[in-house]
C-alpha positions, 0 to 999 in steps of 0.5 A, spaced: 500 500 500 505 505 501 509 503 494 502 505 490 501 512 494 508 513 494 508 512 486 501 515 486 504 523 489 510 521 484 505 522 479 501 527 481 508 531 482 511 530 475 504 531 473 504 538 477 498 537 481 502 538 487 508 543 488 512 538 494 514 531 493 510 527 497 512 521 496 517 521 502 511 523 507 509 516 506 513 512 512 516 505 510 513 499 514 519 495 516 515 488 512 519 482 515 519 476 510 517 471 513 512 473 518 506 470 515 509 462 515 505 458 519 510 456 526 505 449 526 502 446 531 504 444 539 506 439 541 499 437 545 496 439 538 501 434 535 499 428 539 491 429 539 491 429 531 496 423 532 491 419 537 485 421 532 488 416 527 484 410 527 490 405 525 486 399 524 485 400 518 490 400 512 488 408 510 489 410 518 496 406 518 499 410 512 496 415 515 499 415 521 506 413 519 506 420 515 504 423 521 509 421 524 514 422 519 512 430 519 511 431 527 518 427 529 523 427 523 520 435 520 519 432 513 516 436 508 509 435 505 512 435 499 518 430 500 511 425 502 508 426 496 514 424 492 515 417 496 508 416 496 509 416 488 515 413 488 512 407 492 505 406 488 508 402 484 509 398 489 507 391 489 502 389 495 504 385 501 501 377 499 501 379 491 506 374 487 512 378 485 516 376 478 
């Protein structure tokens, strides 16, 4: 917002609709980079959303194990996804492998 202002007074001053440059009237915010990334969950959010996995089924097992992998080793999302497609060709466990 104070980039566009700032460039708004320039214009009006190139323009000459205003005498003094105002541009430098507009104070510049200190923006930190990386101020809106999410700091993640707490460790008491990490462990109910651990719990609520219901590990009885196949889904809720894998499931679980990304979890945790997430939650106790800080591996990304997208380092996940890769596995999961570089392990979907996989056989299943009790099918007959050439």
């Amino acid at each position: 917002m104070q980039s566009a202002l700032r460039t708004f007074f320039r214009f009006c001053s190139h323009q000459g609709y205003i005498r003094q440059p105002l541009d430098r009237a507009v104070p510049t915010l200190r923006t930190y980079k990386l101020a809106t990334v999410p700091r993640g969950l707490t460790d008491q959010q990490a462990q109910q959303t651990l719990r609520s996995v219901n590990r009885k089924t196949r889904a809720g097992r894998r499931n679980f194990a990304i979890l945790q992998l997430l939650y106790t080793y800080g591996v990304r999302g997208g380092q996940v996804r890769q596995s999961e497609q570089a392990t979907a060709a996989l056989p299943e466990p009790g099918d007959n492998c050439p």
